[in-house]
C-alpha positions in Angstrom: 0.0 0.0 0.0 1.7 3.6 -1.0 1.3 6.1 1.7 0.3 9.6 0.4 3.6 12.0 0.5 3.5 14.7 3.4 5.1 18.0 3.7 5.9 18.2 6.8 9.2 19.7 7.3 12.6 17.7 8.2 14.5 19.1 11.2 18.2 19.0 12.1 19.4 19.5 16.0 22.8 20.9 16.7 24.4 20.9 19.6 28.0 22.2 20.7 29.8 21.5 23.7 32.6 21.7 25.7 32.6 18.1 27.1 32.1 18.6 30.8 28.3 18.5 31.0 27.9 15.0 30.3 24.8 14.5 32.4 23.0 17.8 31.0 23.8 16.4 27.6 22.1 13.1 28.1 19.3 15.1 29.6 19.0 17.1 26.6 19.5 14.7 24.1 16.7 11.8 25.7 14.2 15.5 25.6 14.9 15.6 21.9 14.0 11.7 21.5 10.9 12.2 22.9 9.5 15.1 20.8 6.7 14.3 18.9 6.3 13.5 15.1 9.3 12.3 13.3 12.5 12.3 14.6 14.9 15.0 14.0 18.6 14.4 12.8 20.6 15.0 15.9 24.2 16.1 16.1 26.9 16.9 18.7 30.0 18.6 17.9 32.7 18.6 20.8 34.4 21.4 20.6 38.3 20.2 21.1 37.2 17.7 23.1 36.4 14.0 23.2 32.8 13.4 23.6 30.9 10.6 25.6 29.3 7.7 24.3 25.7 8.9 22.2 22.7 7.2 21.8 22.4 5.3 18.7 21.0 7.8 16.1 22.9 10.9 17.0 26.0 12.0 14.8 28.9 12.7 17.0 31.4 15.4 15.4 34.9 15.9 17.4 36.3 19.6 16.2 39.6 19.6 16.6 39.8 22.8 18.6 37.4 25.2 20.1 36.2 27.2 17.0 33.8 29.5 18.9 29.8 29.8 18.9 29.4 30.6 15.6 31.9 28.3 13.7 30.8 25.7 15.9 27.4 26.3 14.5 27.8 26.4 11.4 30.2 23.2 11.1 26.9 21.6 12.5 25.2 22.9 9.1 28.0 22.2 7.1 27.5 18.2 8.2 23.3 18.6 8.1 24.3 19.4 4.5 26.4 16.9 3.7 24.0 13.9 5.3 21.0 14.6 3.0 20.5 18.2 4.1 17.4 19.3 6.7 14.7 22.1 6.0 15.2 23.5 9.7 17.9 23.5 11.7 17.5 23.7 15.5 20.5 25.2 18.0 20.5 23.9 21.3 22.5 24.4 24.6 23.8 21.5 26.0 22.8 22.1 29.1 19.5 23.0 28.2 16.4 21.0 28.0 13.0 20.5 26.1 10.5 20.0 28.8 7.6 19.9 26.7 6.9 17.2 24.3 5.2 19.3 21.4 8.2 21.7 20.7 9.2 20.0 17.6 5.7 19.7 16.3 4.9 23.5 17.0 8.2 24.4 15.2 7.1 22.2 12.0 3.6 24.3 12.5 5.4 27.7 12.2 7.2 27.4 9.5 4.7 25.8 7.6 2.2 28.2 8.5 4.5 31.5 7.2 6.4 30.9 4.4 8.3 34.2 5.3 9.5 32.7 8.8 13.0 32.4 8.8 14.1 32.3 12.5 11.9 31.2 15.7 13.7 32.8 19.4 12.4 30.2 21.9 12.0 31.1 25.6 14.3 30.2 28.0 13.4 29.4 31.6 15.1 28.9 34.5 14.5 26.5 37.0 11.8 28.3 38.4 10.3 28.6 35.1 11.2 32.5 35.3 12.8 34.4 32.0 16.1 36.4 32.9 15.4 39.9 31.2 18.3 39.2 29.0 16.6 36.6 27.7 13.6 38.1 26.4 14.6 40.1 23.0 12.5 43.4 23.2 13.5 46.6 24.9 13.3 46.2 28.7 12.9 42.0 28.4 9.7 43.0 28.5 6.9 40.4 29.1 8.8 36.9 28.6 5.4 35.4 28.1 4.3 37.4 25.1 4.7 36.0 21.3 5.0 38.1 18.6 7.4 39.2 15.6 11.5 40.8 16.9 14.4 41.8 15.7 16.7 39.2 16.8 16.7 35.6 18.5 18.8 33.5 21.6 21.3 31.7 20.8 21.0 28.9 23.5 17.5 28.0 21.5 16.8 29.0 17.9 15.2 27.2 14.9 16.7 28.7 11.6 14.9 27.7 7.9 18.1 26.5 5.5 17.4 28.3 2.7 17.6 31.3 4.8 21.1 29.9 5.8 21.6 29.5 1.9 20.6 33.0 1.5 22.1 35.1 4.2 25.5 33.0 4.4 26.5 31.7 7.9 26.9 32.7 11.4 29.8 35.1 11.9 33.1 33.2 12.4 35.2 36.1 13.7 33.0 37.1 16.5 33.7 34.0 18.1 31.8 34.7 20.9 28.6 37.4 21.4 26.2 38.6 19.1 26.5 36.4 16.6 22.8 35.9 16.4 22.6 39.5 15.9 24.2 40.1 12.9 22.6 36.8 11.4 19.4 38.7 12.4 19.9 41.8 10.7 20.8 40.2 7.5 17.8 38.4 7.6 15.3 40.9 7.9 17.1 42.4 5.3 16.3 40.3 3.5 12.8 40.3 4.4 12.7 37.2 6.6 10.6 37.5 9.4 11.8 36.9 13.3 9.3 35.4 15.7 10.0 34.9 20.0 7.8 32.2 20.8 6.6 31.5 24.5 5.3 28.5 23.8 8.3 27.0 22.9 10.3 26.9 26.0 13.9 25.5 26.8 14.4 25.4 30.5 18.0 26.6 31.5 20.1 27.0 34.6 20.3 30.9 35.6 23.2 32.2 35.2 25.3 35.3 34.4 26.6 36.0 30.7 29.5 37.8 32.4 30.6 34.5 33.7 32.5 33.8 30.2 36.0 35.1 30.5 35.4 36.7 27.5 32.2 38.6 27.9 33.2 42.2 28.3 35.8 42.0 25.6 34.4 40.4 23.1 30.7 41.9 23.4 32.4 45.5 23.0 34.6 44.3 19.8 31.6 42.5 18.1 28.9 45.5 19.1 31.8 47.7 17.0 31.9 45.1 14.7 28.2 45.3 13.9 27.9 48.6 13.7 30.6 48.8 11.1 29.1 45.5 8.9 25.7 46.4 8.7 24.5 49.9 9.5 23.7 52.9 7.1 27.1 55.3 8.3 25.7 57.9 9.7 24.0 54.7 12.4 27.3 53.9 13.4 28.2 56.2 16.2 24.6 56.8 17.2 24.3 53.1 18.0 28.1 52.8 19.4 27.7 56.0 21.7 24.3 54.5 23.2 26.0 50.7 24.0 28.9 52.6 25.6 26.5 54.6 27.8 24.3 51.7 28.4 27.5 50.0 29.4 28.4 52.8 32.0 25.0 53.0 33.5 25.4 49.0 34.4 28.3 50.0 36.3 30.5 46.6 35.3 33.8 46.0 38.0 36.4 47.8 37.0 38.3 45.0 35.5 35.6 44.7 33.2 35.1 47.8 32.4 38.7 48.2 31.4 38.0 45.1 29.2 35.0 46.3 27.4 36.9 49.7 26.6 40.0 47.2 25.3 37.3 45.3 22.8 35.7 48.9 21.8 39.3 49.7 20.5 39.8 46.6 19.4 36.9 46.9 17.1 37.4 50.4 16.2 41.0 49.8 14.6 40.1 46.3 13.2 37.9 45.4 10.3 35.4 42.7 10.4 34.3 42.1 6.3 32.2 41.8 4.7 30.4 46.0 4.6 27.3 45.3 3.5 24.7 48.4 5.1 21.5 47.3 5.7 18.6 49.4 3.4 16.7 52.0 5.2 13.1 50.1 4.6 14.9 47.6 7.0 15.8 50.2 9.4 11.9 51.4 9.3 10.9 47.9 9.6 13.4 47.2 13.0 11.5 50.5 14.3 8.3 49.4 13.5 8.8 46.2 15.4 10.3 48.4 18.6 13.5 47.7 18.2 15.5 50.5 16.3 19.2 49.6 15.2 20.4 52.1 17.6 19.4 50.8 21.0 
């Protein structure tokens, strides 16, 4: 008997880590088995390290040093690509997990539903179930358990369409660390992809701080400069660069950090981060629309 052909679309699940959450791994991986529908095509790429024994099923990818977030990533594309390819791919912590069993199906659902979609922000919860502000991506983290169309996306849990990957070109190697999803955001809706958060889709998380990477302060100033200087109209650039710096000071950082985040400003200002490519001014209008100008 010849079952009718679905659409329904095929999803890959990337995961990087650093090889010493091995429980949290498991954790995550057994949520992602249990999702309903079919099953995604999982993969875990150690980053310079040697990774655990997987479950049968999921592709285990050893990087022979720690590329960063964003390379990372996007070697976990790369090998999607070359294993039949996926229609969405799916970024997930590794100590993160999927406590609901419908997240997979209500991704499928969303990008079937708009064509436009190109990235889906999940919610991330602590253990409380409560949303660090941070973690909500509108002005003010405000209302964590609002949907509704944004201007960027989390990293720790992010559903991407491929052809937008094929479109828009990948995650930002040199960053390394911070913002990343950012400036892959900004290309998009330049090129009129559309952004959702979703509430409904939730990956709980432990709290923590993101100044607990010894990189933070550094590298958020350098790739904030960075931005600027890829994607914004010129006369942007030191509008949205003056109002980070003073954000910065208001937050009143330790001094060792602040004296790293004015290290990766500099750092940025006298180093180039190609390609230039300034985003239109309809997608400026379109970012302020949505309440998030590219100068906050």
């Amino acid at each position: 008997m010849n079952h009718p052909r679905t659409n329904t679309p095929t999803v890959g699940v990337v995961i990087l880590t650093m090889g010493d959450r091995d429980k949290e791994l498991q954790a995550l991986l057994d949520s992602v088995a249990a999702q309903e529908g079919d099953p995604a095509q999982v993969v875990v790429l150690g980053q310079g390290v040697t990774l655990p024994p997987l479950p049968d099923g999921v592709a285990a990818v050893e990087l022979p040093q720690n590329l960063g977030i964003p390379e990372g990533r996007n070697a976990g594309v790369r090998w999607l690509r070359e294993h039949g390819g996926v229609d969405i791919v799916l970024v997930l912590d590794d100590d993160g997990l999927l406590p609901q069993t419908d997240t997979l199906r209500l991704v499928r659902e969303a990008f079937t539903t708009n064509p436009r979609l190109g990235i889906v922000g999940f919610r991330i919860a602590d253990e409380e179930g409560l949303s660090q502000r941070r973690h909500v991506p509108r002005l003010g983290g405000a209302d964590p358990l609002r949907s509704g169309r944004v201007t960027t996306f989390l990293g720790g849990a992010h559903a991407i369409r491929m052809s937008v990957i094929d479109e828009v070109g990948d995650f930002p190697a040199q960053f390394f660390y911070a913002h990343e999803e950012t400036d892959f955001a900004w290309r998009a809706l330049d090129a009129d992809w559309d952004i959702d958060y979703r509430a409904d889709m939730v990956l709980t998380h432990p709290r923590t701080a993101a100044s607990r990477h010894a990189v933070y302060y550094r590298n958020t100033a350098r790739n904030r400069v960075w931005l600027a200087k890829r994607h914004l109209p010129a006369i942007l650039v030191p509008v949205y660069l003056a109002s980070w710096a003073a954000y910065t000071l208001a937050q009143r950082p330790p001094m060792a950090g602040l004296k790293a985040w004015w290290a990766g400003f500099f750092e940025g200002m006298r180093t180039t981060c190609p390609p230039r490519r300034p985003m239109r001014w309809r997608t400026v209008w379109r970012m302020t629309q949505l309440g998030r100008p590219p100068v906050i």
